[in-house]
Each structure stands twice: as structure tokens, then as C-alpha cells.
ZAKE-96282 format. One record per residue (C-alpha): residue number from 1; x, y, z. Coordinates in pm, whole numbers, plus 50000, padded with zeros to 5 digits. Example, Ala and Ser with C-alpha at 12.3 -4.5 7.8 and 13.67 -1.06 7.14 Angstrom:
2
- 1, 51230, 49550, 50780
- 2, 51367, 49894, 50714
***
This chain:
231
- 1, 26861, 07887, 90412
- 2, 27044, 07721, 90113
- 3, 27229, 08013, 90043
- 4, 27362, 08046, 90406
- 5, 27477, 07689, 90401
- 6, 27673, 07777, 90070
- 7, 27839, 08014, 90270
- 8, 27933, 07850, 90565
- 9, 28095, 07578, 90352
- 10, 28291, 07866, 90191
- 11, 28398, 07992, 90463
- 12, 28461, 07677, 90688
- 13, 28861, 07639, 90516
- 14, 28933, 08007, 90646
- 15, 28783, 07879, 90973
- 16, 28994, 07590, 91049
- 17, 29276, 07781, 90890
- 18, 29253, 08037, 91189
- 19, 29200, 07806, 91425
- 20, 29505, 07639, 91333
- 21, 29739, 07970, 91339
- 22, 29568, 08049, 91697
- 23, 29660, 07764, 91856
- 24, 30022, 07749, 91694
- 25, 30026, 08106, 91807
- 26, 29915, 08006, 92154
- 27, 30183, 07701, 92192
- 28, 30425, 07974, 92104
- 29, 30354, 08223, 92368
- 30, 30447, 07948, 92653
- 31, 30785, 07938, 92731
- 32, 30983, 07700, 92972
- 33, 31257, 07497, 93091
- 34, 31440, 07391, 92758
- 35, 31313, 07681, 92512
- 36, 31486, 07899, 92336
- 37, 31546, 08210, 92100
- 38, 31487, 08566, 92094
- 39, 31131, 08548, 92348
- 40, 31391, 08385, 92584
- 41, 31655, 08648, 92549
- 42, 31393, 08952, 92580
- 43, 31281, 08763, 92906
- 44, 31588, 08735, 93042
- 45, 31691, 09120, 92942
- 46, 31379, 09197, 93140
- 47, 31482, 08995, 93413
- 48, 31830, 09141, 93432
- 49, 31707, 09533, 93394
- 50, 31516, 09440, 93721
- 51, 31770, 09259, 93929
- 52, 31608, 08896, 93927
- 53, 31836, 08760, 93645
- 54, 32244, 08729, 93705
- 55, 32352, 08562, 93392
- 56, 32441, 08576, 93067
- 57, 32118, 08680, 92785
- 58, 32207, 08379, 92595
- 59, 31854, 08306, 92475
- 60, 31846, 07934, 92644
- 61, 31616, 07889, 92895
- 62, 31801, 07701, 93204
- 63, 31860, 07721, 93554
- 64, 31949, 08053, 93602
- 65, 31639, 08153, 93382
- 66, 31422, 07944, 93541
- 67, 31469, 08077, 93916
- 68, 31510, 08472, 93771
- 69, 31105, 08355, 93653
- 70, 31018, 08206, 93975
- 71, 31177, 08456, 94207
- 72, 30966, 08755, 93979
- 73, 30624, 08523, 93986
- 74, 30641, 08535, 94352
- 75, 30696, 08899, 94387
- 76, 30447, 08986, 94195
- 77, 30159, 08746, 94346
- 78, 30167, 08498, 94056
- 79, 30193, 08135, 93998
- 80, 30553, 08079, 94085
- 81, 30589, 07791, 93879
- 82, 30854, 07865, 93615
- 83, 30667, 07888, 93333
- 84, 30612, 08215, 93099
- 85, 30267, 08227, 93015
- 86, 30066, 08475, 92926
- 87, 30016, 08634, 93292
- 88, 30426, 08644, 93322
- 89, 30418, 08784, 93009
- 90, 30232, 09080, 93099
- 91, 30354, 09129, 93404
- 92, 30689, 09141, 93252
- 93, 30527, 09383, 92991
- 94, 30641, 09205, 92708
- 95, 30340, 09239, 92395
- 96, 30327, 08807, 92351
- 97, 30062, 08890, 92030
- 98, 30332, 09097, 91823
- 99, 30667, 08877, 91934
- 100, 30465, 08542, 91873
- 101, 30640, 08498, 91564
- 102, 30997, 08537, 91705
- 103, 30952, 08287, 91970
- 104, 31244, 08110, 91896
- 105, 31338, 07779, 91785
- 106, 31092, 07637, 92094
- 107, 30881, 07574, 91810
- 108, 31096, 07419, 91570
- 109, 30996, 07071, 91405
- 110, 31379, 06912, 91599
- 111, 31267, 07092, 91967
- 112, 30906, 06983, 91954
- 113, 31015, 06609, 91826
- 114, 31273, 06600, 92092
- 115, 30994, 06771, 92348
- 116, 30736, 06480, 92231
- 117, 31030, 06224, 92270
- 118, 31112, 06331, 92602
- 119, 30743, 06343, 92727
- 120, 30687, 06013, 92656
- 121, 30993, 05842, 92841
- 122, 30855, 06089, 93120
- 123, 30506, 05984, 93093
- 124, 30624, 05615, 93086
- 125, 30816, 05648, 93394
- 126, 30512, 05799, 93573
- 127, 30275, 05576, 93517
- 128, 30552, 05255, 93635
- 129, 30702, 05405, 93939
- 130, 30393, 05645, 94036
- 131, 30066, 05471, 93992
- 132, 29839, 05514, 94251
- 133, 30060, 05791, 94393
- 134, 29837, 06128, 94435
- 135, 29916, 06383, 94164
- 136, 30166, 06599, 94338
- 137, 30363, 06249, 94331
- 138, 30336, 06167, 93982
- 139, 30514, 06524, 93894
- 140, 30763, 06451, 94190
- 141, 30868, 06168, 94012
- 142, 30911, 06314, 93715
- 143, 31069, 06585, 93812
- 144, 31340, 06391, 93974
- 145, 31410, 06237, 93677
- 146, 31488, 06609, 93521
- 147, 31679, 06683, 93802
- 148, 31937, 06437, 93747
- 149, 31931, 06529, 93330
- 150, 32056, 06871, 93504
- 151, 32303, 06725, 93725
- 152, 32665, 06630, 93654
- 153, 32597, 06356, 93833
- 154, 32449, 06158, 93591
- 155, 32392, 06124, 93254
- 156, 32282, 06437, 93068
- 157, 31976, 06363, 92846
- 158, 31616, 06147, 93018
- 159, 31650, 05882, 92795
- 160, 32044, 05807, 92975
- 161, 31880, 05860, 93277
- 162, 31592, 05633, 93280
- 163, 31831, 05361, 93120
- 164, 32074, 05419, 93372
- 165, 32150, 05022, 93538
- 166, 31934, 04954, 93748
- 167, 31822, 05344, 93835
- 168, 31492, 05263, 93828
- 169, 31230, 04982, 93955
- 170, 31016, 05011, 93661
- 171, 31236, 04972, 93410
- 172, 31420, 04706, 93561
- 173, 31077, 04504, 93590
- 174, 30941, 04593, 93267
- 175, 30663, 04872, 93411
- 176, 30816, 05115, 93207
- 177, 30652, 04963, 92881
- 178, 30330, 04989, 93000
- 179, 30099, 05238, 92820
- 180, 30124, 05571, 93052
- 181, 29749, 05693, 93131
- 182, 29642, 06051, 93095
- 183, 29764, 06182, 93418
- 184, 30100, 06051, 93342
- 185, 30118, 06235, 93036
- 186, 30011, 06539, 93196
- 187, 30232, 06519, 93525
- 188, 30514, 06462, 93259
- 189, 30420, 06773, 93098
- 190, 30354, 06951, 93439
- 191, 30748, 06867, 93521
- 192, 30895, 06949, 93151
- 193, 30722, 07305, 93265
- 194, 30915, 07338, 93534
- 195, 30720, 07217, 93850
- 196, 30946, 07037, 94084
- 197, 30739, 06967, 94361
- 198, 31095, 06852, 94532
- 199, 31311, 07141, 94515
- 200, 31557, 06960, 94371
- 201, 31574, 06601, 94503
- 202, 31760, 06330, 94272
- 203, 31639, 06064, 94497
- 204, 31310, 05883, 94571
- 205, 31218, 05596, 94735
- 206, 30922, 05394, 94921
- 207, 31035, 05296, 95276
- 208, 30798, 05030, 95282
- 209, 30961, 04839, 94973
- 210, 31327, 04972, 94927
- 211, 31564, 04731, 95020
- 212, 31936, 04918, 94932
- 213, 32090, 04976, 95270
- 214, 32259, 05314, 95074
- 215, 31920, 05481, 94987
- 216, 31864, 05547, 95353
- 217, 32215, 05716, 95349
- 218, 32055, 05983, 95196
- 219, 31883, 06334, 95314
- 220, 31551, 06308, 95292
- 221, 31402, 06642, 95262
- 222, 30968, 06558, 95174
- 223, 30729, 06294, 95194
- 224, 30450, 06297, 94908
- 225, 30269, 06045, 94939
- 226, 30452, 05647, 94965
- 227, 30730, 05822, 94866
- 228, 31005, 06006, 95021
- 229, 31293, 06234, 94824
- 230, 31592, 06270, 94905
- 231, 31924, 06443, 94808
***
């Protein structure tokens, strides 16, 4: 019995070690709106050979990327939510477990500061404008916010848009400086991923509270919730 414990503690630094490299491995085998390097460009090349993806095999995941990924996930009966995971990966045939290591600079210490950065300013948003809001609504919100990061429209990184004059309530009121709870942080994620349960509204707005005569100039194309969004 002694003996075994000797070498358990022996062996419980290789342990850990390996558990470490799997889950690095495993972060790098997810790729999404905002990644980038060679895994991106083989995705796309895939994409083009197969008539989903128009543009150029740049190695930046984008727009263009991200519908070529949601137009194939719905063809071929899976989660069409913009995100290459391991099932996209395999449908796509790509071998994730021998490219892991060439994922790109999605992993690099600047992209997954930036990444962290960004989540939080999400997260914080979230939790001010969306509390109480069911959980399709929390990524809504969020992912309105990244829709106007990809518009020319308005300013091009989240932290320009949240800070934006009087863009939004919660900021404006101090909300936004509230600590975001887990659902936040994990609708945030959800909408870095690529979910836009919107289709691309830039707008949003409770019609029981708004007061700006212009807001109700605007389309309104969903209701989630208290909220409607608009383009």
C-alpha cells in the first residue's frame, strides 16, 4: 500500500502535466469569429473546394468565414452556430488531433488577453442591460454589441462601442460596473462564438421604458423577451 502511494506521488506531475496539454489542446481545436492562422485558412480552403466559401483564404476568421461555416453546419444537419468545433471539424474532414499545434495565433498570449478583455466588457454589459432577460436575451444583447464592432457604422473595437455617448443605459447609469454573474459571462462567450440570436440587429430597446422618439424609427425585426431589435 505504501509503495503504491510512492508511486502515485511520482507520477501525479506527469498527470497534471497532461491534463494541462489536453485542455490547451482542446481550447485550440475551437475556432470562431476573431481567430486566426493556418486552422482558419485550411477551413476556409475546405469551404471554397465545396462552394460555401467566396472569399479570399486569408486565414482571418470574419464574416465571410463565418456564414461559409453556418451555411455548411446546416447542410449537413449540425449546429449551425458558427463555431468550428470538433463535429465541424470532422465533418469538414480536417484531422483537429494532428493540426492542433498549427492552430494559429487564436492561441497567442495578445489574442487570448484581448479575447479575456473583450469578454469582460461583454459580460459587463449583459448583466446591466439584460438582467432578468431569459437567456436567448442576454446573448441578443451581446451580440448586438458585436454587430456594431462589425459595422462601419460605429466604432470598430467593443470597448468604443460600449463607451459610445450615451449608446447604452447601463453605462450611462453606472450598471455597467456591476460585477457580471455567471450567465453573463457565458452569454458573452456564447456571442464572441458567433451566436447572434438577431441576425444582425444593431438596435435594441424595451418599449415599455425607451423614451427616444428615433428608436421607434427603426425596423424592428424580433422580440426576445422585454426587448425588441431592430435595424
Amino acid at each position: 500500500m505504501v509503495m503504491s502511494k510512492k508511486i502515485w506521488l511520482r507520477a501525479l506531475p506527469l498527470f497534471l502535466c497532461l491534463c494541462l496539454v489536453t485542455a490547451a489542446a482542446a481550447q485550440a481545436e475551437t475556432l470562431y469569429w476573431g481567430s486566426s492562422g493556418e486552422m482558419v485558412r485550411t477551413v476556409q480552403q475546405k469551404l471554397k473546394n465545396w462552394g460555401y466559401y467566396a472569399g479570399t483564404v486569408d486565414g482571418k476568421f470574419g464574416q465571410g468565414t463565418y456564414n461559409a461555416v453556418v451555411s455548411f453546419q446546416r447542410k449537413n444537419g449540425l449546429t449551425a452556430d458558427g463555431v468550428v468545433g470538433k463535429s465541424t471539424f470532422t465533418a469538414l474532414g480536417i484531422n483537429v488531433a494532428s493540426s492542433a499545434s498549427s492552430s494559429g495565433s487564436g492561441g497567442s498570449t495578445a489574442a487570448s488577453s484581448t479575447h479575456s478583455s473583450d469578454l469582460e466588457l461583454l459580460a459587463r454589459c449583459v448583466f446591466g442591460e439584460a438582467r432578468g432577460e431569459p437567456y436567448v436575451g442576454k446573448v441578443a444583447v451581446a451580440a448586438v454589441v458585436l454587430n456594431r464592432v462589425r459595422s462601419p457604422s460605429f466604432p470598430s473595437t467593443i470597448a468604443g462601442v460600449l463607451y459610445q455617448n450615451g449608446a447604452f443605459t447601463a453605462v450611462s447609469d453606472g450598471q455597467f460596473y456591476l460585477s457580471p454573474d455567471a450567465d453573463a459571462y457565458r452569454a458573452a462567450r456564447d456571442a464572441l462564438n458567433g451566436w447572434d440570436p438577431t441576425y444582425g440587429c444593431l438596435y435594441y430597446y424595451n418599449p415599455g421604458t425607451a423614451v427616444s422618439p428615433w428608436i421607434y424609427s427603426r425596423e424592428v425585426r424580433l422580440r426576445i423577451g422585454k426587448h425588441v431589435f431592430a435595424v
